[in-house]
N, C-alpha and C positions, 0 to 999 in steps of 0.2 A: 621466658628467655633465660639461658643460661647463665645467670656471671657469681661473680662475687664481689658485691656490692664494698666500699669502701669510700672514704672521704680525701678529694683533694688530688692524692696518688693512687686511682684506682685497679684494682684486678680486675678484668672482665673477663666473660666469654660470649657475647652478644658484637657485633659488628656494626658499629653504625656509621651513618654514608661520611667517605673523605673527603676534604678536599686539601689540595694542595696549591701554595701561592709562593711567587716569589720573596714578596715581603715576608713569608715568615720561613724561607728556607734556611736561609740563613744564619739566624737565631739558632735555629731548630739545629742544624748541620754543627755548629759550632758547640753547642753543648753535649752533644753525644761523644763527637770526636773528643771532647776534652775528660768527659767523662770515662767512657771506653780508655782513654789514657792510664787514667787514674787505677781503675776497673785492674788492668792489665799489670800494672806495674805492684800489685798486694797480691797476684798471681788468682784472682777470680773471671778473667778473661773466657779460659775454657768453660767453665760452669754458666757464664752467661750464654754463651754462643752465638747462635746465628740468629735476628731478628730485626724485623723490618719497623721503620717508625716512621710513622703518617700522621696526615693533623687531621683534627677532625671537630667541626667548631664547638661541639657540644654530648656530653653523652645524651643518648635517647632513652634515659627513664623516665616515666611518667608515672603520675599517683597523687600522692597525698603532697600536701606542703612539706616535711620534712624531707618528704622522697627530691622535690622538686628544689630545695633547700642542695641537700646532699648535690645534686646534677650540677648546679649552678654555680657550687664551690669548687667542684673537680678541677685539676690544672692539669692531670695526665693518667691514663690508666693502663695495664697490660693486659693484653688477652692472651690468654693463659692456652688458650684452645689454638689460636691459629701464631702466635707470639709476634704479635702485633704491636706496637711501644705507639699511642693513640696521643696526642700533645693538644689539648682543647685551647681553644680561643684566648680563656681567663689565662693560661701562662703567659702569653704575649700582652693581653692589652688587661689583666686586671677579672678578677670575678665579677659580675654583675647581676643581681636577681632577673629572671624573668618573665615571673608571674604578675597578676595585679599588684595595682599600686601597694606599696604596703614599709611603710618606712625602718618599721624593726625588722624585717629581712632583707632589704635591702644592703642596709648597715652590714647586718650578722654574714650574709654572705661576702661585702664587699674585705672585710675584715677578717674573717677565717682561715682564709691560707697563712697566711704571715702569723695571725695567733695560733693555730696549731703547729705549725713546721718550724716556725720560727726566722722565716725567710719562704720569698717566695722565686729566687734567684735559679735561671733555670737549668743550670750544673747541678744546682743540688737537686733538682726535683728529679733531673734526668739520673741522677747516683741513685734515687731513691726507686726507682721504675726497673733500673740493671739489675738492683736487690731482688726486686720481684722474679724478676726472670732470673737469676741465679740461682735463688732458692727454691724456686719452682721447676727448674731442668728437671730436673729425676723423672726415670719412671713411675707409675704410678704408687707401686707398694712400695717404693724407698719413700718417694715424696711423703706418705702416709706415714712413716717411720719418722723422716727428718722432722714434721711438723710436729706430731706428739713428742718427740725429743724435744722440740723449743719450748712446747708450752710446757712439760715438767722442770725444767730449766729457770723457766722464767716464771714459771708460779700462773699458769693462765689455767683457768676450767669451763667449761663449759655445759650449759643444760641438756639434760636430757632430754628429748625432743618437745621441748618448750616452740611455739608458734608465736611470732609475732605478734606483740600486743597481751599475751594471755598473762593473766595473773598466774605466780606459779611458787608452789612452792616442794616441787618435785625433787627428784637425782640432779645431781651436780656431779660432772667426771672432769677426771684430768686431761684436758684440751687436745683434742687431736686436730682442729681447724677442719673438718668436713662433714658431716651430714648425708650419710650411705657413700655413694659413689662421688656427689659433689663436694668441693670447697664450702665451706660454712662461711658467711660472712656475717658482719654485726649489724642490727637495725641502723638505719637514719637517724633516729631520734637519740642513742648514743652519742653520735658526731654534731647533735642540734645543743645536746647537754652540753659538750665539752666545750662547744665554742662561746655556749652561751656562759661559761666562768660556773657551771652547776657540778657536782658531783658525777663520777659517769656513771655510778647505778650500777643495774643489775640490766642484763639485754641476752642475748646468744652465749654471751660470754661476761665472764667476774674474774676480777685481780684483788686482792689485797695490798696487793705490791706496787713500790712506790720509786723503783730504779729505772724511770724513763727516762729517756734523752730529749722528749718530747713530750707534748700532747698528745700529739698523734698515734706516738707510741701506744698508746693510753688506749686505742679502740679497738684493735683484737690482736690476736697471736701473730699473722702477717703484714698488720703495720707496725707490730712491735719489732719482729726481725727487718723490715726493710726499713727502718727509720735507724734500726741498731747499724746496719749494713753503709747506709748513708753517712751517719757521723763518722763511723768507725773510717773511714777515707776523707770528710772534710775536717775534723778535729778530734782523731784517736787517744789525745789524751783524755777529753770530756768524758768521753763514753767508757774509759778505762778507768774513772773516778768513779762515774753514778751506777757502774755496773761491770766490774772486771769479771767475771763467768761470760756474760754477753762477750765483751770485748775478746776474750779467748775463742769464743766458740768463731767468730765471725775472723778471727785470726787467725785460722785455720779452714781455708777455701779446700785441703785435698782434702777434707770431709766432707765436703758438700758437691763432688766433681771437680774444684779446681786443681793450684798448683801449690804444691809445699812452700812456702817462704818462710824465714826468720821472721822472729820476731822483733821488732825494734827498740820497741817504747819500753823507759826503766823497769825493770821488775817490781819497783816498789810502786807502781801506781797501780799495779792489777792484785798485790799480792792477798790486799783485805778480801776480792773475791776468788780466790781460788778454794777455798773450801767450801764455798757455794757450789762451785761446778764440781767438786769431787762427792758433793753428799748426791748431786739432782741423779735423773736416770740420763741424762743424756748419754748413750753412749755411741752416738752419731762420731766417727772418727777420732774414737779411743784413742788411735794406736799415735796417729797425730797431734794428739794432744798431749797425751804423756811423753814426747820426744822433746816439747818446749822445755829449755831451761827453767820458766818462771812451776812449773808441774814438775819437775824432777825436784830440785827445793824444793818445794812443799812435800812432797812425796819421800824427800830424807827426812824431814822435820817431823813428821807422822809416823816415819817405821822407827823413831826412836821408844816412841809408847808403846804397851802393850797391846797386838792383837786380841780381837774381839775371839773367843775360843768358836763361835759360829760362825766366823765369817765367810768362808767361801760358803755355806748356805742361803746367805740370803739373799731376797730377790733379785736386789741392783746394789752396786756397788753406792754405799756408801759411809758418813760417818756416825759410827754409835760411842754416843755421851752417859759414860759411868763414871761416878762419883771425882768426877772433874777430869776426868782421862779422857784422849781422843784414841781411837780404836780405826784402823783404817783395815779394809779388807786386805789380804796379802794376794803378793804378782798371778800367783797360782789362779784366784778367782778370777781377775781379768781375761788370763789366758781359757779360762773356762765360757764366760761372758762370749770372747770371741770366738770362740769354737761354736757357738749354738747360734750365734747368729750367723754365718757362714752358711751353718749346719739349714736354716731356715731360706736362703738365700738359693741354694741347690735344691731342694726341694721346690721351691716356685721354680725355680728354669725346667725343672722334669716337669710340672704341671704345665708350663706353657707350653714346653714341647708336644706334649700329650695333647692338646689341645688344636694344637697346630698340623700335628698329622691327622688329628681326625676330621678336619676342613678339607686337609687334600684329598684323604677319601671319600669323603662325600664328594667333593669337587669332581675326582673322577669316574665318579659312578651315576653322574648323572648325565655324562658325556649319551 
């Protein structure tokens, strides 16, 4: 089966059977519509789009205890394949184990959503499922872009085709979230660590990094943005303390397909991370982000040092530390930056076009 395995607020691409009830329309109805509000009014509306939400009592993994662990925690997942918004049983009436008796999973399951998310309130689960699906619109090779943008960002890596369970002590890359053509997601026993108050180890993916807003945060690169996406709408100042780079990037929806909007919140609550986001590679809607007040300030603060004498050479924009001095690439590199991405952007439309007429030829020569 397709998916992309996660705890609690799942990604999928697997289908399993729905069903639908009164009793839980309502619930259901009401927290999308208030979310979708929310959603709409930080101008991320567009970016989510169009997508159907159905209940579905339980996902259909099966396997090991952790796998089965994992299932029985979930409170909602997105299929990413058919954009699906899935609302499991445990949102309404509570997680429950459903394997053999067994009283330390029981527990660990009945207690997990609330210890990782921090609530298990279903406004927030459902801001947290929109996240998915906003940041997952793109076509394929943006989506591939905007993800390795988050995880250099946010400091995620990922193994080199490490397999479930293997001892490894192989490559380690900086996190693109996928696995050839699929979504990569993190083991089970990750999300069994985390609940269980353990270290989250080493799995699919490794952080050293300690600016979550969550636990949840905490289990890979897409419950790190859709937990960041979630707060950043029920308590934008939190998220702008434990991590003002996140809080920017996610305040900035016309990077990610949405709609330009100001920014609100004081400048002085984001301002400690803004030189986090000007050293990472993200350059997932550069040009939107340097239009922010709180990036123009800093960005006069920095052109009053000396330029780096190589800066427009190097790879990505960022800051070089000499003998106490901060050194910021100059406007020119940017403008170069954006040139080649553009430059890469046209080059895939002429290959998919290319692509595209030679199906119709084929198409019509087989008439």
């Amino acid at each position: 089966m397709r998916r992309l395995v996660v705890l609690l607020c799942m990604v999928a691409c697997g289908k399993p059977p729905v069903v639908h009830t009164q009793e839980s329309a309502e619930p259901v109805d009401a927290a999308e519509a208030s979310a979708r509000a929310v959603v709409a009014a930080s101008g991320w509306a567009s970016a989510v789009g169009e997508l159907e939400v159905v209940r579905s009592p339980r996902p259909p993994w099966t396997g090991d205890r952790a796998t089965q662990l994992l299932a029985d925690a979930t409170l909602a997942w997105f299929d990413a394949g058919t954009r699906e918004l899935h609302v499991a049983d445990a949102a309404l009436h509570g997680a429950v184990w459903t394997g053999a008796q067994d009283a330390e999973a029981s527990a660990l399951v009945r207690d997990c959503p609330a210890k990782m998310l921090g609530t298990t309130d279903l406004h927030a689960v459902m801001l947290h499922e929109l996240g998915h699906a906003a940041l997952l619109s793109a076509e394929p090779l943006q989506r591939l872009h905007q993800l390795r943008q988050w995880g250099a960002l946010a400091g995620w890596e990922q193994a080199v085709g490490r397999d479930r369970g293997a001892e490894w002590d192989g490559e380690w890359m900086a996190a693109i979230g996928m696995r050839g053509p699929m979504l990569l997601h993190e083991w089970p026993e990750t999300a069994v660590r985390l609940c269980s108050g353990e270290p989250r180890g080493e799995g699919a993916f490794r952080t050293s990094r300690t600016d979550f807003v969550s636990l949840y945060a905490q289990f890979d690169p897409l419950e790190d943005m859709a937990e960041s996406f979630r707060v950043f709408h029920t308590d934008p100042a939190r998220l702008a303390a434990t991590s003002p780079a996140k809080y920017l990037a996610i305040a900035t929806p016309s990077a990610w397909g949405g709609t330009a909007v100001p920014i609100t919140l004081e400048d002085a609550a984001m301002r400690p991370g803004v030189e986090a986001l000007l050293a990472s590679a993200a350059e997932v809607g550069l040009e939107a982000l340097r239009a922010h007040p709180t990036l123009q300030a800093a960005a006069a603060d920095l052109a009053q040092t000396p330029y780096a004498s190589d800066a427009i050479d190097v790879s990505r924009w960022q800051l070089i530390r000499e003998d106490g001095l901060a050194f910021r690439p100059p406007d020119v590199f940017f403008e170069k930056l954006l040139a080649e991405s553009a430059e890469r952007e046209r080059a895939h439309r002429e290959f998919q076009e290319g692509i595209d007429n030679m199906r119709e030829w084929g198409a019509g020569g087989s008439d």
